[in-house]
N, C-alpha and C positions, 0 to 999 in steps of 0.2 A: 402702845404708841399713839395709836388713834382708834377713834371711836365713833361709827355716826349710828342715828335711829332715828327712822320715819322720815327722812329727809324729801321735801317733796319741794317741787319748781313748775314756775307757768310761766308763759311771754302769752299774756293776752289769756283766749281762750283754751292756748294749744298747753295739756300740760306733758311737761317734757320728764320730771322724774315725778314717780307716785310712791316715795314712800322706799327709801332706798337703808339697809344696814348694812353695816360694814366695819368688821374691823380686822384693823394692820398690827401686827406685832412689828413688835424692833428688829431691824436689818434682814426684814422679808423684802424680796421682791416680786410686785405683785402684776400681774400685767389686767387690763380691762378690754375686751374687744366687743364687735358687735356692730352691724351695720351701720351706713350712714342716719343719724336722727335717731339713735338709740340712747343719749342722753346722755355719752361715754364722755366729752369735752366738758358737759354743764356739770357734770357731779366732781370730775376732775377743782373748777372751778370754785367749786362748794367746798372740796373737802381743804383745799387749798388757800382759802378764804378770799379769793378773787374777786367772789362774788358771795349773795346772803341766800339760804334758803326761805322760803315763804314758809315751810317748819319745820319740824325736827330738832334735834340734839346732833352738836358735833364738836368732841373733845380731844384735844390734843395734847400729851405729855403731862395728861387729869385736868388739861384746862377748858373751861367752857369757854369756846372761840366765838360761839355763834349770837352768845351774850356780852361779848366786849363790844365797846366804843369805837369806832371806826378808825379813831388817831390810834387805841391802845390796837387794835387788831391790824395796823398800820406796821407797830415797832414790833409786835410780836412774826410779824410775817416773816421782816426782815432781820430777826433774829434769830427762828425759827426753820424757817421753809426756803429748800430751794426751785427753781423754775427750768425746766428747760425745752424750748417750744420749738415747732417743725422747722421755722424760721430763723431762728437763732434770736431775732431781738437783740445782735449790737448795735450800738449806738455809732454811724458811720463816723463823725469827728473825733473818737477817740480810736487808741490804738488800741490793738489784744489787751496788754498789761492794766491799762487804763479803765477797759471794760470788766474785767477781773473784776476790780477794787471797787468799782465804785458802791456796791451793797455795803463793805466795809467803811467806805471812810461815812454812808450813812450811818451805819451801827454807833460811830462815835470812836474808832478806834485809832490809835498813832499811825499817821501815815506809811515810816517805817513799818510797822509789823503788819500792816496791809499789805504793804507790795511785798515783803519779804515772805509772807504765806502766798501771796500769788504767785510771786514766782517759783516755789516749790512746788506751788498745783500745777502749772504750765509745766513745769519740767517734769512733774507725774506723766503730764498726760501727752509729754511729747512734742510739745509746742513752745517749748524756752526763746528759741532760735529767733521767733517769728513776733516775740512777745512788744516789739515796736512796731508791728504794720498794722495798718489799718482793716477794717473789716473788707474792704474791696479787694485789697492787695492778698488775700487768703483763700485759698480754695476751701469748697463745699464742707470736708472735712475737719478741716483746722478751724473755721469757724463754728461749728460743731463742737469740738475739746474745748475752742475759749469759753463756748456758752455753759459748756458742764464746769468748765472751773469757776466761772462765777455763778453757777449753784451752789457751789462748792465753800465759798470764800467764806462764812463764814459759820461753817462747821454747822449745818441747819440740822435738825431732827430729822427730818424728811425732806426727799426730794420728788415733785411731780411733773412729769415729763409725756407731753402731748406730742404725738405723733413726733418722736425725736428725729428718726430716720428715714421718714418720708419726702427728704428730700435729698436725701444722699443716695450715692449710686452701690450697686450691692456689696462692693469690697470695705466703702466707708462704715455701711450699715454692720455689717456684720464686726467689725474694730470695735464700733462704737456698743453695740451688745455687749461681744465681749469685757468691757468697758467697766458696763454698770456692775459687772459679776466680780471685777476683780475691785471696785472699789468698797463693794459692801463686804467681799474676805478683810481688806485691809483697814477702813475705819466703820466697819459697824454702821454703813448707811442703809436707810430704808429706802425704797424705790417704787411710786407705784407709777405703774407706765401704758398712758392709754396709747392701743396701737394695733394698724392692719396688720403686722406686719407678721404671720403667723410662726416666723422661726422662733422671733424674741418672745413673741405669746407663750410658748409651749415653752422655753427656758426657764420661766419664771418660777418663782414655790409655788404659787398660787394665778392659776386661769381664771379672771370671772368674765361670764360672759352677759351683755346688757341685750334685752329688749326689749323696745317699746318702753322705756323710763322706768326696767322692772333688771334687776340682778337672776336671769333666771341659774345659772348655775354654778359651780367655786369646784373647778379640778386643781387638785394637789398634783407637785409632778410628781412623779413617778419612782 
């Protein structure tokens, strides 16, 4: 599913990853930990195409991401990659439903079969009900299930997910775990998930732990 080697990153003189391999098979979930300033956010970033490495190789579904075009590595993201960040990242003037879709009606697709998968993912995830209010009008968790449904929306290879529960209180967190486990039994999604959070760490297939811009270890669970 993916693929990086030798991936290395600087801001200035500080270098932040030196040289990172890594790879994901299909519907692993992988979790990343590792102190503050460990690199865990920038490689995220990287592998996610957020952002470019200074070098390295990093392929996704046999493609070389790290050699496309900025517009082509633009449409592939959004064809591709889901996001789901500590924050949520909705857009407050639209509602749940709205925020869903909106990756969708970028992809290019009929408006209809946009909302009509959305509102199947909201009703996956629990949130049908609420699928007209706004991000304000939504407690902590539900804007949480919106932001995974619009990772969701349109069917991406991969999903990468920053610190998802770091702002949830520990009944939402713990939902929200259980979450990513039940979605990758049911469509075969990939998940890799930077995060303190040592329950969902130690869940995962795969532990790796960062420091100092260095992957020093990869525990299988158990």
């Amino acid at each position: 599913m993916l693929e990086s080697s030798g991936i290395t990153k600087s801001f200035g003189d500080l270098k932040v990853l030196k040289g990172i391999d890594l790879t994901v098979r299909k519907s692993e979930i992988i979790s990343i930990v590792g102190s503050s300033g460990a690199g865990k956010s920038t490689l995220l970033h990287i592998l996610g195409t957020l952002d470019n490495p200074d070098s390295g190789v990093l392929t996704i579904d046999g493609k070389r991401v790290d050699k496309m075009r900025q517009r082509d590595k633009a449409a592939f993201r959004n064809n591709n990659i889901g996001f789901i960040f500590q924050f949520h990242n909705l857009l407050a003037e639209f509602n749940a439903l709205e925020n869903v879709c909106i990756p969708g009606y970028i992809q290019g697709l009929s408006r209809a079969a946009v909302e009509e998968r959305a509102m199947k993912l909201l009703r996956r995830l629990g949130v049908e009900s609420r699928s007209d209010h706004k991000p304000s009008e939504l407690s902590g968790g539900e804007q949480q299930r919106v932001a995974v449904a619009r990772a969701l929306i349109n069917d991406p290879l991969i999903v990468f997910a920053d610190e998802p529960s770091g702002n949830l209180d520990s009944k939402n967190a713990e939902e929200l775990h259980r979450l990513f486990f039940e979605l990758r039994d049911e469509f075969n999604q990939t998940f890799v998930v930077v995060t303190h959070n040592e329950e969902l760490a130690h869940m995962a297939d795969r532990m790796l732990e960062m420091k100092d811009g260095l992957i020093l270890n990869s525990v299988e669970a158990p």
